[in-house]
C-alpha positions in Angstrom: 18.7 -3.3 28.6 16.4 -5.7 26.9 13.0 -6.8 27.3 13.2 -10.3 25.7 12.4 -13.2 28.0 11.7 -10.7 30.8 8.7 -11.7 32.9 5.6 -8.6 33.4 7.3 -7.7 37.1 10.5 -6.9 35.0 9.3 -5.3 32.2 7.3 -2.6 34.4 10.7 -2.5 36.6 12.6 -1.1 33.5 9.8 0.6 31.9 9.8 2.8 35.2 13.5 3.0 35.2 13.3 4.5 32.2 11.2 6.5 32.1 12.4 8.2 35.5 15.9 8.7 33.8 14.1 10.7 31.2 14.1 14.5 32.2 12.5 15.6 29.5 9.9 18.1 30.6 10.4 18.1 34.3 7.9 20.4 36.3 9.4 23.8 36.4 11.4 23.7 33.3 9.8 25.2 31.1 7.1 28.4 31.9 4.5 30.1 30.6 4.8 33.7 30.6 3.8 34.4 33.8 4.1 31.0 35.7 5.9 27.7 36.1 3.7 24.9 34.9 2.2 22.2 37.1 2.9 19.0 37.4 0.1 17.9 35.2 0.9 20.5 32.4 4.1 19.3 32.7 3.7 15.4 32.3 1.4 16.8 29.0 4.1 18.4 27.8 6.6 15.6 28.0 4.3 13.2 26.2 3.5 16.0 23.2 7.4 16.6 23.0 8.4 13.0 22.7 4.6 12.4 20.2 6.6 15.1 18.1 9.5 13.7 17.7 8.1 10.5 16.4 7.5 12.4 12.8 11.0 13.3 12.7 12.3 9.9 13.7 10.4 8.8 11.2 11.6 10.7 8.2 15.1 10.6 9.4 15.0 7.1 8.7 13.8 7.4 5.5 16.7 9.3 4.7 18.7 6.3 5.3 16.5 4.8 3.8 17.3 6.4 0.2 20.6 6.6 1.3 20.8 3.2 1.3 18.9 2.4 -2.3 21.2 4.9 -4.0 24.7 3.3 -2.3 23.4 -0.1 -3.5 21.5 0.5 -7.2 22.9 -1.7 -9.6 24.3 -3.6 -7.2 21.4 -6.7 -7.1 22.8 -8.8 -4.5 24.0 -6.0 -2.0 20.3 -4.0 -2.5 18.4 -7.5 -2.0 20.4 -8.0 0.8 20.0 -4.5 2.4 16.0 -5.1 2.2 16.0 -8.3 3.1 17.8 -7.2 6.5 15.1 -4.0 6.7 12.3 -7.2 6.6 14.3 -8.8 9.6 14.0 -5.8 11.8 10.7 -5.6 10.7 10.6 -2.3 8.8 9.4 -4.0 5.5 7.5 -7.0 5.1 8.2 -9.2 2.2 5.4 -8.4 0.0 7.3 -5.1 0.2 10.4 -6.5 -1.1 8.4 -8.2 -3.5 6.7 -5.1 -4.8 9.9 -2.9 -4.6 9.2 0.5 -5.9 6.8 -0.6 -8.5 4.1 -0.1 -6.4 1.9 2.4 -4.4 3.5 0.4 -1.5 5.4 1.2 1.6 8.8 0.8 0.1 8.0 3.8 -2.3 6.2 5.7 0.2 9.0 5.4 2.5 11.6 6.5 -0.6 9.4 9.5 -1.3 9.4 10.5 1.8 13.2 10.0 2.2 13.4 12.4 -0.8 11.4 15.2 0.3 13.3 15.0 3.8 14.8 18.4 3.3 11.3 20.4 2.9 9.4 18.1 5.6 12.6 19.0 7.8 11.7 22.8 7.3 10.3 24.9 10.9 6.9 25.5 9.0 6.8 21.6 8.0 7.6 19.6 10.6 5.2 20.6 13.6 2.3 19.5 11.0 3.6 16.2 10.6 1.7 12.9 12.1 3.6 10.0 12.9 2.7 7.6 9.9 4.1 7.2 7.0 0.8 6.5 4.6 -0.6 10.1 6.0 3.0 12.2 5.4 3.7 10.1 1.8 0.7 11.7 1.3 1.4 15.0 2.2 4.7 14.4 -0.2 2.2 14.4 -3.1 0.5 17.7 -2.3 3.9 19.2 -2.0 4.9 18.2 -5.4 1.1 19.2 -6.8 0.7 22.7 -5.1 4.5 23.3 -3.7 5.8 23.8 -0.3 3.8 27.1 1.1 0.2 26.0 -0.2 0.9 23.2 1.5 1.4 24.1 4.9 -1.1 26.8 4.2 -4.3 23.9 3.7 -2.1 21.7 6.3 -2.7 24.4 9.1 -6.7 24.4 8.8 -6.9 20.7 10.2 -5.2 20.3 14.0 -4.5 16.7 13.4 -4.6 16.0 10.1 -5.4 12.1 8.5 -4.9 10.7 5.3 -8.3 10.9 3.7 -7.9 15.1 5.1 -5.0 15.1 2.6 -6.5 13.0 -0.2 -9.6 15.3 -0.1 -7.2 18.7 -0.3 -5.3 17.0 -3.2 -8.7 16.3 -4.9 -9.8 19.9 -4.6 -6.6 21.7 -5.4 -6.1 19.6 -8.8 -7.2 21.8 -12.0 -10.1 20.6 -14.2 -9.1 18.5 -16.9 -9.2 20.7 -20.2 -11.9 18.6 -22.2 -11.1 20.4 -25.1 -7.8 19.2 -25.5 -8.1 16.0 -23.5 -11.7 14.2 -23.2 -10.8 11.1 -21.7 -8.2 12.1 -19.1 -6.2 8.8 -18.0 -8.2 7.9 -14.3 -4.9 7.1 -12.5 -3.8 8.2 -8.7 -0.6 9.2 -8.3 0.9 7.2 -11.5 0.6 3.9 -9.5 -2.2 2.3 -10.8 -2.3 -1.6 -10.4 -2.9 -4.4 -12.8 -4.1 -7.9 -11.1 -4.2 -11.0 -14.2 -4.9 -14.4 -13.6 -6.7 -17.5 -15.2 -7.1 -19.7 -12.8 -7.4 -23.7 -12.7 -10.2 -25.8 -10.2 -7.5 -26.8 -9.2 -5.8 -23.4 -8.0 -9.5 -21.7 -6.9 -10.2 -24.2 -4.7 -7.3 -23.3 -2.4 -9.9 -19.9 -1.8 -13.8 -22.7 -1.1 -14.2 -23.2 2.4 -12.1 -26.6 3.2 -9.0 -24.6 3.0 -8.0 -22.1 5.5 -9.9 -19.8 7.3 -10.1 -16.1 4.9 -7.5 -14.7 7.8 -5.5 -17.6 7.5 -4.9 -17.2 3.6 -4.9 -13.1 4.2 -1.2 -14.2 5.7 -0.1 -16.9 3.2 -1.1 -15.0 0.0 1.5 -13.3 -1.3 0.5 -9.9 -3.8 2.0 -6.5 -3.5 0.2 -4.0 -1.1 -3.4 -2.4 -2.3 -3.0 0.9 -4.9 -5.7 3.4 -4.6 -6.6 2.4 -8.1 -6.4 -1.4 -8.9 -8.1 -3.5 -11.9 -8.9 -6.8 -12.0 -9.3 -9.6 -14.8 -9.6 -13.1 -14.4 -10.7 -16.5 -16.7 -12.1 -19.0 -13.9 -14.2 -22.0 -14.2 -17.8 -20.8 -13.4 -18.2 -23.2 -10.9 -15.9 -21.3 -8.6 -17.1 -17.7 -9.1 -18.7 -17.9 -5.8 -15.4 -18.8 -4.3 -13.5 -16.4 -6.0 -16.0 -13.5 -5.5 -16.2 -14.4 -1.8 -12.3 -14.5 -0.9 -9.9 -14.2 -3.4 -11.4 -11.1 -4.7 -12.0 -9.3 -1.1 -8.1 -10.8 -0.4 -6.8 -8.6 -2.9 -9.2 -5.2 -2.4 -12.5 -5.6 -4.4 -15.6 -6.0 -3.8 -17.5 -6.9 -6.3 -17.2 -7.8 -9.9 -17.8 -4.9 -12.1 -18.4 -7.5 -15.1 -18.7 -10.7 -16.3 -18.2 -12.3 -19.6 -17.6 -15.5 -22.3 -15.1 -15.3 -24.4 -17.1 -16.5 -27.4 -21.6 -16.4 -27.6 -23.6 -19.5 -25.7 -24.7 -21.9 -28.2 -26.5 -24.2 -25.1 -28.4 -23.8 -21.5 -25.7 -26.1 -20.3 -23.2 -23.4 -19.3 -21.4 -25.4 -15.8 -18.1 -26.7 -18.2 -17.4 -23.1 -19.4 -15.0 -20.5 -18.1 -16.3 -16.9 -17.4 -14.0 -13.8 -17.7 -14.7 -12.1 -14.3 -13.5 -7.7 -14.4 -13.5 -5.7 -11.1 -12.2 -2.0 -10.5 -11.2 -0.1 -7.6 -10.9 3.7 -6.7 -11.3 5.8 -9.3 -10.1 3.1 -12.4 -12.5 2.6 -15.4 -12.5 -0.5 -17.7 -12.1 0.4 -21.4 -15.7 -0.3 -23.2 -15.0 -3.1 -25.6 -16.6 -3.5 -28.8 -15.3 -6.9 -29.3 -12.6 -9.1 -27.4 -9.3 -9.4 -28.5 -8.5 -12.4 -30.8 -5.8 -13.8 -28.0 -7.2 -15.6 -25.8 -4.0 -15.0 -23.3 -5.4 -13.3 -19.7 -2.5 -10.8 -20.0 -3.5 -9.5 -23.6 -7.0 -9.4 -22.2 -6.6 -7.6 -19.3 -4.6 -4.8 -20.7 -7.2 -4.7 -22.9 -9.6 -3.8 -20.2 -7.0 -1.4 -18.4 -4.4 0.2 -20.2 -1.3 1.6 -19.6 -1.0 0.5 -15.6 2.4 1.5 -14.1 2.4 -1.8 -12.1 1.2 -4.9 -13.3 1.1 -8.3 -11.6 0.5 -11.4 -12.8 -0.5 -14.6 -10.4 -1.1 -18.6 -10.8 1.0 -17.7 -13.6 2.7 -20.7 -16.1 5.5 -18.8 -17.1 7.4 -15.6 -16.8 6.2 -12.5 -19.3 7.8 -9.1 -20.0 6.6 -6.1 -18.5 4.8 -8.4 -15.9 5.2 -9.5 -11.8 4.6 -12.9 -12.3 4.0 -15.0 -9.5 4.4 -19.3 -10.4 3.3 -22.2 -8.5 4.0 -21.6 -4.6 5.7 -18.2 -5.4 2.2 -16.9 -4.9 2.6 -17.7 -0.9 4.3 -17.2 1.6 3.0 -20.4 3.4 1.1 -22.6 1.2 -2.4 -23.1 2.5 -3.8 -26.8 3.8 -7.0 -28.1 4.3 -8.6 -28.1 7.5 
């Protein structure tokens, strides 16, 4: 029976209905060792059985999830048309798609988790379990960093456990980097660090000054894969619009604040309003490279690897043209909904 078009006196009609067709639980069905349980332990009980059951929906269809990737790879239209029909029943958004597994994104959580399905399925496993994806793809990672029985071993200490629980475990269970042999250990989470390039126009940063949308209004028309934990970010902008940028484009993709700025070549004159300044940001646990000089290119994408190299996912937006290695984003690919003044 469906809810659509159904007015509030017939949606609490069928929510009743079914929930009193739901037996679940009922009083007296299941006992303690000496006695029944009451009605109110009872109803408790129903509610934990079904909360628990949410984790294992939830993984199940991440098995069919991966299922459904490996029946379709290398088949382009059939897998674009199998996530373009997960985005219709709203189990991806498009910025998913767009990301695909490149990312530290909810496509390749959900695929991780698809993958470890036969140890999260596992008695010991499955009782720990929350019902969100972010907190269990998570838990995915300690499995594959200290193996299956340390993991339920730290998972046990916390009675519901949340994401920043697990990312604090991880962080205390990984070995000191041997500076003997490695001094400079890459700073990368989970190998999905992200690149952000751009060099944009007036014209482009003043779709982010204040005549334009409101900053929730462009939150739903920009289009740029979900936040890593560890993100750079290098832009050329006109100067003029650093405050713009700073304030709303920046915050839009997950920084807050520049880390630093720079000209490309030394200030021969006060006058510096015509010039463009090369604006560097970090987030997480990314470091920009120390530069003894700039690169002789002046292209945005030589720059910022420059900056941050080696990124597993690197996009590129308000770009002019397309560029290997690179997400590039051109002209009104970069929204979903392109934003107008107010």
């Amino acid at each position: 029976m469906s809810l659509t078009g159904k007015n509030a006196e017939g949606r609490a009609r069928w929510i009743a209905q079914h929930l009193s067709s739901d037996t679940t639980g009922e009083t007296g069905s299941h006992h303690d060792a000496d006695r029944p349980l009451s009605d109110e332990e009872a109803a408790a009980d129903r509610v934990a059985e079904h909360w628990a059951k949410a984790a294992e929906a939830l993984v199940t269809a991440c098995c069919y999830l991966v299922k459904g990737l490996d029946a379709f790879d290398g088949q382009s239209e059939k897998l674009d048309a199998f996530l373009q029909r997960l985005v219709t029943k709203r189990v991806l958004a498009e910025n998913d798609v767009l990301a695909r597994l490149k990312a530290n994104g909810k496509l390749a959580m959900l695929t991780k988790i698809g993958r470890h399905a036969e140890t999260l399925f596992q008695e010991s496993f499955l009782p720990l379990l929350p019902a969100h994806y972010s907190i269990i793809y998570q838990i995915c990672l300690l499995i594959e960093e200290v193996g299956p029985d340390q993991a339920v071993a730290e998972l046990t200490k916390y009675p519901e456990v949340t994401r920043d629980d697990v990312v604090k475990v991880r962080a205390a269970l990984k070995p000191p980097p041997d500076t003997a042999h490695n001094p400079q250990p890459a700073p990368q989470i989970d190998g999905s660090a992200e690149l952000f390039a751009l060099r944009l126009t007036t014209q482009d940063a003043r779709l982010f000054a204040n005549e334009y949308g409101r900053l929730d209004t462009l939150d739903e028309c920009l289009r740029r894969p979900p936040p890593a934990d560890d993100a750079g970010f290098v832009a050329i902008i006109p100067i003029l619009m650093m405050g713009t940028i700073e304030r709303t484009l920046m915050p839009l993709l997950g920084f807050s604040a520049p880390q630093g700025l720079f000209f490309e070549s030394p200030v021969q004159q006060p006058e510096i309003t015509d010039r463009e300044v090369i604006v560097v940001a970090k987030r997480g646990n990314f470091r920009p490279c120390p530069l003894t000089a700039f690169p002789s290119s002046k292209n945005i994408l030589v720059l910022a690897e420059s900056f941050f190299p080696s990124c597993a996912v690197k996009i590129q937006m308000f770009a002019q043209t397309r560029a290997d290695g690179w997400s590039t984003l051109i002209e009104d690919e970069n929204w979903t909904e392109r934003p107008t003044v107010r």
